[in-house]
C-alpha positions in Angstrom: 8.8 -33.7 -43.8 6.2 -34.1 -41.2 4.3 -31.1 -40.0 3.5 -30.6 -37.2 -0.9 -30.1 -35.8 -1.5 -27.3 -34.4 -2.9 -26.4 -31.0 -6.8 -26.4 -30.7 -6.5 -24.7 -27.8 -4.0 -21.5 -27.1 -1.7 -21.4 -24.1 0.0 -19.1 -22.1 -1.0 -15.0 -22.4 -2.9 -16.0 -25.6 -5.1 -18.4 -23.3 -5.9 -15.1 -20.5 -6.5 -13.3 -23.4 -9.2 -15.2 -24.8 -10.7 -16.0 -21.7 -11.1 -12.2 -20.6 -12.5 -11.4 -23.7 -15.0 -14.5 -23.5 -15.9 -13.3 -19.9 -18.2 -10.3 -20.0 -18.2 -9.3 -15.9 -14.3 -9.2 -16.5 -14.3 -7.7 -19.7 -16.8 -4.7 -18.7 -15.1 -4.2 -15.5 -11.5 -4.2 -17.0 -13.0 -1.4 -19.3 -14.9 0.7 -16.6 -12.1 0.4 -14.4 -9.4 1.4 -16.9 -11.1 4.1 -17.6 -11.4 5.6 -14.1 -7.8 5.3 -14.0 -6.9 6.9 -16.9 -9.0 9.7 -15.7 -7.1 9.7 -12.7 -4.1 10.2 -14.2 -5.0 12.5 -17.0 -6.0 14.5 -13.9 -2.4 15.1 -12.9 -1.4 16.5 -16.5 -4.6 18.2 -17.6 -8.5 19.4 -16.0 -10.6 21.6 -18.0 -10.4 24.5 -15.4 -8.3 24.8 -11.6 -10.3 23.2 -9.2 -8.9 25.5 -6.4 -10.0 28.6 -8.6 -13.5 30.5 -7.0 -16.1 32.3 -9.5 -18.6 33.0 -7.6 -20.5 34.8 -10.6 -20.3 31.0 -11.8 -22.0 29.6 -9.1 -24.7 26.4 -9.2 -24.9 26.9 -13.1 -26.3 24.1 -14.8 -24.9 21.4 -17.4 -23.9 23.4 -20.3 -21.0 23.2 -22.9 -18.4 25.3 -20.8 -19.3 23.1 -17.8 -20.5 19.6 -19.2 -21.1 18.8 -15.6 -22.2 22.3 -14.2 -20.5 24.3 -10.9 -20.6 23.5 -7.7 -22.0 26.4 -4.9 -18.4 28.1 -5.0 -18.6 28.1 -9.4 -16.1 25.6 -9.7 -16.3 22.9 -12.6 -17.6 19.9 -11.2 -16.2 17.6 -13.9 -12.7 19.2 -12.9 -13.3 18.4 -9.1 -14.1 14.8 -10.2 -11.3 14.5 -12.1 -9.1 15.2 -8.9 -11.0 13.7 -7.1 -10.6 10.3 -8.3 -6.6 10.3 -8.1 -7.4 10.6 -4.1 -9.8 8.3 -3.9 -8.1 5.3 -5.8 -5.0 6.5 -3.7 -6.4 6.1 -0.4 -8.2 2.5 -1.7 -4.8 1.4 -3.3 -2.9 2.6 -0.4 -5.5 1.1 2.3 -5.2 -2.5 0.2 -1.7 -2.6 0.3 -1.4 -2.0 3.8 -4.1 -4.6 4.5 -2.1 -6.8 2.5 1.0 -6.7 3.0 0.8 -6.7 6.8 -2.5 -9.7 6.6 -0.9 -11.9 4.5 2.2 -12.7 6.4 0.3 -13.0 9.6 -2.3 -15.7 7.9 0.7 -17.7 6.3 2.8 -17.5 9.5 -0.5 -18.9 11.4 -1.1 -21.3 9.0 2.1 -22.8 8.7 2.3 -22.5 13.2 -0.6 -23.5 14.0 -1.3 -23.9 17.8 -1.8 -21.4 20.2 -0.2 -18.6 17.7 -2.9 -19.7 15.1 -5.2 -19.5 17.7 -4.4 -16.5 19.2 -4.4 -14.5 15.6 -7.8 -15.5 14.8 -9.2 -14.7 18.2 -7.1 -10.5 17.6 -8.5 -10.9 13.7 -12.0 -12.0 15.5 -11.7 -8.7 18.1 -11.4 -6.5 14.8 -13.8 -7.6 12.9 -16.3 -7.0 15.7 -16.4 -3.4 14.7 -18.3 -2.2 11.5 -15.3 -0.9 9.1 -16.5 2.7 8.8 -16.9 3.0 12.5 -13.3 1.7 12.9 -12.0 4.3 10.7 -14.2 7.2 12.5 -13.2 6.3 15.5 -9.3 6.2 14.5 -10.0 9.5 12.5 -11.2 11.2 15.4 -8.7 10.5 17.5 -6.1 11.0 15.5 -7.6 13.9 13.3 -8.9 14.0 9.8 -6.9 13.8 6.9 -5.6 11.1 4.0 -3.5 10.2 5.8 -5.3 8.6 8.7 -8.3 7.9 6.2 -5.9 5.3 4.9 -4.5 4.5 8.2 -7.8 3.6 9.3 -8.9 1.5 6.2 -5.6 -0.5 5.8 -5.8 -1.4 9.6 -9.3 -3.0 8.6 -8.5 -4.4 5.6 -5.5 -6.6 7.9 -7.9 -9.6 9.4 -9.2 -9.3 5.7 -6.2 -10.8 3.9 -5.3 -12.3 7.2 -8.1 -14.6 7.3 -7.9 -15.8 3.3 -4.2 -16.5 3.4 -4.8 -18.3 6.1 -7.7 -20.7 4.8 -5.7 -20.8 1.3 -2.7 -22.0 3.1 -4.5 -24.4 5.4 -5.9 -26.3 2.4 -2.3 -26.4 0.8 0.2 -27.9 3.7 -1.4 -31.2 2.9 -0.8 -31.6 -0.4 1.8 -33.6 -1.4 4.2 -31.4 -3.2 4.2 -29.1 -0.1 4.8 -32.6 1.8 7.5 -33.1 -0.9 9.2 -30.1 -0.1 9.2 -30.9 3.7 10.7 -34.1 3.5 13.6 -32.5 1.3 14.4 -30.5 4.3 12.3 -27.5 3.0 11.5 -25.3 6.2 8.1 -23.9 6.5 9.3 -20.4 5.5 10.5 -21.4 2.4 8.1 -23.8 1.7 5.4 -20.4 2.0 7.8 -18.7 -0.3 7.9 -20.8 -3.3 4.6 -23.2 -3.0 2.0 -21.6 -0.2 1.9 -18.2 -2.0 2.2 -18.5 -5.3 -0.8 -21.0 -5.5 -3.2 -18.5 -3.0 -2.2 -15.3 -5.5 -5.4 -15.5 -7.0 -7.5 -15.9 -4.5 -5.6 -12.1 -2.9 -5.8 -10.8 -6.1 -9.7 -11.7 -6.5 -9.5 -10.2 -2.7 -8.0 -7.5 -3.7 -10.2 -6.2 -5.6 -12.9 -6.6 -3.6 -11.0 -4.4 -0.8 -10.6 -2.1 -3.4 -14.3 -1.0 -4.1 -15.1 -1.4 -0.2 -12.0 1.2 0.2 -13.3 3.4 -2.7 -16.5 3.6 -0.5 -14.6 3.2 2.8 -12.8 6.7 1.6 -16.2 8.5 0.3 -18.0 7.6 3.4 -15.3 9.4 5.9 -15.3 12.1 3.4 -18.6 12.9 3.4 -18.4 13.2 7.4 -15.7 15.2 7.1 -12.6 13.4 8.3 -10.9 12.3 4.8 -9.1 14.8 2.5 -9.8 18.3 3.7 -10.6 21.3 1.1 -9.1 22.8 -0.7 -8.3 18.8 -2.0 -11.8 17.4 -3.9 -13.3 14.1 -3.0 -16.2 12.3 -3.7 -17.7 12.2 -0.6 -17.0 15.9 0.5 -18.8 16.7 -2.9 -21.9 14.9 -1.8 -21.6 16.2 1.5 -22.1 19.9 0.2 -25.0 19.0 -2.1 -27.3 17.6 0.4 -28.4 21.1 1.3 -28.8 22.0 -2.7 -30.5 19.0 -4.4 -33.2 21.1 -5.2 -32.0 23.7 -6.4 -28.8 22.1 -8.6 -29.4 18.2 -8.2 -26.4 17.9 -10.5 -24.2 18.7 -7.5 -25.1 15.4 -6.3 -25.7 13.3 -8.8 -22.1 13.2 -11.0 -20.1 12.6 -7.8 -22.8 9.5 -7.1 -22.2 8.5 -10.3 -19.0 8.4 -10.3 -18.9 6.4 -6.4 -21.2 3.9 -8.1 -19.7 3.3 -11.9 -16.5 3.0 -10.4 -17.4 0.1 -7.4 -19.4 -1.7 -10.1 -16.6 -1.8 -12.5 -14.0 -3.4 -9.7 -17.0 -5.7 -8.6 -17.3 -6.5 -11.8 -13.2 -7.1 -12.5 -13.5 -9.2 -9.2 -15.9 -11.7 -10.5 -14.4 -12.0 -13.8 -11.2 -12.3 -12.2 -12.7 -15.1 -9.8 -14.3 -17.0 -13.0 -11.6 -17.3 -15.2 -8.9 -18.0 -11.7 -10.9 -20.5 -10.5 -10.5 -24.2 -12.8 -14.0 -25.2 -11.2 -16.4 -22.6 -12.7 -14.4 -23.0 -15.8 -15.3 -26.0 -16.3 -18.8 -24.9 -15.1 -19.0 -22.1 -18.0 
């Protein structure tokens, strides 16, 4: 009986497994980013004290073993208000991402596979929108319309549209020459169903590498109009309204400032981070490169 040699190299899952744990930006961001979300969610079961509860006695106190993280100017536990506030912001990003998504990515396929003047006249409306600066898109559309979660991720899904518009598009451009997708036309494939079953499932990485990308701009995206006031209201914690009420304090309790910073910055590192690792071990050229 002959046996049978086996694989030098794994395939499959056990292949992504070992290549996330051999890549350290993906690795470390996986880990940063995981946790953020589990805090996020343990926030919905469980915070070490009600951040919509006032003791004023408790005001500005300082890190200590009741409050790890001190109180804020109205006594409330600032790791508590972190907590929360992390469920909104990844909300908002998530939500903002999707939207920018799954309204960009049709509209770059569909002018890919076009072309002409409906390619042309996309790129010129994507061209329009990306004229503006993203945060003074989303003040502008949050004043108007008033502030809120609501519009916050209104204003940063309407942004994040040319976004995903633009990299479906060049992904797809790239792939309607190939001669599979060539293939498929001459077997009477239309162009829809050609971008169903070949376009899109060979430009996934590249929107999932996007993705997260969008994702940390819309964590910052979020803090930004919250600092100015026109993101989640009070009595609803967020990052940005946090650091907005500190700026008059830092010297008397920096700490009112400096978690919720932390916190903006750990947590855009660790997608960064998940977005390069994701782009190294998605794309077969720096592979081979590593």
């Amino acid at each position: 009986m002959s046996v049978q040699p086996l694989s030098a190299e794994p395939t499959g899952w056990r292949a992504l497994v070992r290549m996330a744990f051999a890549n350290r930006s993906f690795l470390v961001g996986f880990i940063i980013t995981a946790l953020i979300a589990a805090m996020a969610l343990l926030s919905f079961l469980w915070t070490p004290y009600d951040v919509t509860h006032l003791v004023v006695a408790d005001r500005m106190k300082g890190l200590s073993a009741e409050h790890p993280f001190g109180t804020d100017h109205f006594g409330r536990d600032i790791l508590s208000m972190i907590m929360v506030g992390s469920r909104n912001s990844i909300a908002v990003a998530l939500v903002a991402v999707g939207i920018g998504m799954g309204i960009g990515v049709p509209l770059g396929c569909w002018a890919a596979a076009r072309g002409g003047w409906i390619d042309e006249a996309l790129m010129r409306f994507n061209d329009v929108v990306f004229a503006f600066p993203a945060l003074l898109s989303a003040v502008m559309i949050t004043a108007i319309f008033g502030p809120g979660a609501i519009n916050a991720i209104i204003a940063i899904g309407i942004f994040n549209v040319p976004v995903f518009a633009r990299v479906a598009r060049a992904g797809a451009l790239s792939l309607w020459p190939r001669e599979y997708v060539l293939a498929a036309r001459a077997a009477g494939k239309g162009k829809a169903l050609i971008t169903i079953e070949h376009i899109l499932p060979n430009i996934a990485s590249i929107l999932l590498v996007q993705g997260t990308i969008q994702f940390a701009l819309g964590i910052l995206a979020e803090a930004g109009l919250s600092y100015l006031g026109l993101g989640a209201q009070p009595p609803m914690p967020s990052w940005g309204r946090m650091l907005f009420d500190a700026q008059t304090r830092m010297m008397v309790a920096p700490h009112l400032a400096i978690f919720p910073g932390l916190a903006i910055v750990i947590t855009v590192l660790g997608l960064n981070l998940l977005g390069d690792g994701l782009r190294d071990m998605l794309d077969p050229k720096l592979r081979r490169q590593r």
